[in-house]
VEXDREN-2710 file (C-alpha; in Angstrom, 1 decimal):
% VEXDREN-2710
k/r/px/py/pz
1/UNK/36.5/-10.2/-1.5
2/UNK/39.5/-9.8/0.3
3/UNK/41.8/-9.5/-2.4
4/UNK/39.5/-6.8/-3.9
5/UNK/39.9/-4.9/-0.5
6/UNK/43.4/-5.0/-0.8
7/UNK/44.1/-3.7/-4.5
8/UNK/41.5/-0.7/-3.5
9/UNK/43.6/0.1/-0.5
10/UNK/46.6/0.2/-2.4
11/UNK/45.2/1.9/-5.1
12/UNK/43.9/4.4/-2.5
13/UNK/47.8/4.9/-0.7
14/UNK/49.2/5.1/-4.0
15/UNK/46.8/7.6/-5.3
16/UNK/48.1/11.5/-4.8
17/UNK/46.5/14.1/-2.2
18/UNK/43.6/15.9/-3.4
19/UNK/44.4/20.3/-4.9
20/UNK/42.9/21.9/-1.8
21/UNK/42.1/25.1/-4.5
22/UNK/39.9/22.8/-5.8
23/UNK/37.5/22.7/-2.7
24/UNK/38.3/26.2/-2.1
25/UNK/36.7/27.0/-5.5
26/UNK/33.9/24.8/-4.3
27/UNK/33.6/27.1/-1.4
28/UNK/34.0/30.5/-3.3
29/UNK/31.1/29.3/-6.1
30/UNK/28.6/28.2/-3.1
31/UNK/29.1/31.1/-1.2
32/UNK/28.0/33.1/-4.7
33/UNK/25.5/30.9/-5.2
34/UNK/24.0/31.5/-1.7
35/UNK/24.4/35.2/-2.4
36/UNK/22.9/35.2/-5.6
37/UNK/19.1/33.2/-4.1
38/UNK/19.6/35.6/-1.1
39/UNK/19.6/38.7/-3.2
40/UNK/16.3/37.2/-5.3
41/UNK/14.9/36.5/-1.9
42/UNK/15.1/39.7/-1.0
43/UNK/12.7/40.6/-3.6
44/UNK/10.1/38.7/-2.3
45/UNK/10.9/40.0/1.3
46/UNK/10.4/42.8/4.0
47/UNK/12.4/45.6/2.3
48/UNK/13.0/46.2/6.1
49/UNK/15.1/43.5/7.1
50/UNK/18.4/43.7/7.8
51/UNK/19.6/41.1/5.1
52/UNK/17.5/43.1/2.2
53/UNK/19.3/46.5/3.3
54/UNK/22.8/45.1/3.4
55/UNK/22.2/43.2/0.1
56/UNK/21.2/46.7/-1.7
57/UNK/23.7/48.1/-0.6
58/UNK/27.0/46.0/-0.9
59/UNK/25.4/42.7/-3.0
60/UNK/26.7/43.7/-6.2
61/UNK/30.1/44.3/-4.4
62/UNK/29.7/41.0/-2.2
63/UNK/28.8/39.3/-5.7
64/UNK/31.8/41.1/-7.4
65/UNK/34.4/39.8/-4.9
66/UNK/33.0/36.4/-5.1
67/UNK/33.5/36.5/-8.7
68/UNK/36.9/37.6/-8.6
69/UNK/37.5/35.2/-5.9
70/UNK/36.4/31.9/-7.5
71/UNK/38.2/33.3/-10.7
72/UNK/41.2/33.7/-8.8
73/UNK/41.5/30.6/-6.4
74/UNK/40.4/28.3/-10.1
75/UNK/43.5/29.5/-12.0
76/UNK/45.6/28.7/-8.5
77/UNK/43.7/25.1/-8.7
78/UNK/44.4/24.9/-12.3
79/UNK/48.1/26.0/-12.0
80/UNK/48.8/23.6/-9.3
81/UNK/47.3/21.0/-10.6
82/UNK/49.7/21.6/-14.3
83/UNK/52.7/21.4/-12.0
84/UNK/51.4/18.3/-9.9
85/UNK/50.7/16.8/-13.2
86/UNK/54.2/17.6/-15.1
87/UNK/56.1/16.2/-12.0
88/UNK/54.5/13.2/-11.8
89/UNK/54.9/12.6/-15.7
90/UNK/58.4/13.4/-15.5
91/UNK/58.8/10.8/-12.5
92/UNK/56.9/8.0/-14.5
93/UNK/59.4/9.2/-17.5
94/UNK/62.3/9.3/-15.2
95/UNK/61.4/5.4/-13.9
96/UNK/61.2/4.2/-17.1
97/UNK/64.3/5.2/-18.5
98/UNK/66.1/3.7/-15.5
99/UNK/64.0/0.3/-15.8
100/UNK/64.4/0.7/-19.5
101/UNK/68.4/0.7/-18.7
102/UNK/68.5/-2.1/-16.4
103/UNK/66.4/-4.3/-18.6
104/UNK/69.2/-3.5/-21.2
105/UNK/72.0/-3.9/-19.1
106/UNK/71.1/-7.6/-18.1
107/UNK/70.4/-8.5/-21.6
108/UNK/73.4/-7.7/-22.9
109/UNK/76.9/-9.6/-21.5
110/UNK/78.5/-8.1/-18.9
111/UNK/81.5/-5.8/-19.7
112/UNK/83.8/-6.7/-16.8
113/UNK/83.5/-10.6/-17.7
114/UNK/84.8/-10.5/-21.2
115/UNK/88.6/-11.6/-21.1
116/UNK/91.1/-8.1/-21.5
117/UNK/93.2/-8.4/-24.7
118/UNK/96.5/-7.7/-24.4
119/UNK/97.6/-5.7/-27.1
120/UNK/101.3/-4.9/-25.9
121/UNK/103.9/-5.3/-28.7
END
């Protein structure tokens, strides 16, 4: 049990921070969502309340920007997470090649221990 604690720990330190667009998209696509069931319950409502008056006249707008803004903030998240993506790719790439080189460079004999030939005439 312990041993499983540890390896999820690590696995947890090691693992990379979260794309905040992401949760921002979250946040853009619930407020929509909450704008959308308000506008339907509106239907059912007082045509006097306050909520009802605003939504007829600026829901479609509200609805519009929050749209545009889950759109917008999803590419950021998408962009971002490309980038976080290609850098950590290169990195793996970049660790390889230099463990690839070291494996290589202790299996083969070492340069500086082979005698020099003297080739002087």
């Amino acid at each position: 049990m312990s041993d499983e604690k540890t390896t999820n720990q690590q696995t947890a330190d090691k693992a990379e921070p979260v794309n905040p667009f992401f949760r921002l998209v979250v946040i853009a696509a619930g407020a929509f969502i909450v704008t959308v069931l308000a506008s339907v319950a509106t239907m059912f409502g007082d045509e006097r309340a306050p909520l009802t008056g605003f939504l007829n006249n600026y829901g479609g707008l509200l609805m519009a920007g929050e749209v545009a803004a889950t759109l917008v903030i999803g590419l950021l998240a998408l962009i971002t997470d490309r980038r976080q993506s290609q850098r950590r790719l290169q990195s793996q790439a970049k660790l390889s090649a230099v463990s690839a080189s070291d494996s290589e460079n202790e299996s083969s004999p070492s340069r500086t221990n082979r005698p020099v030939a003297d080739h002087r005439e």
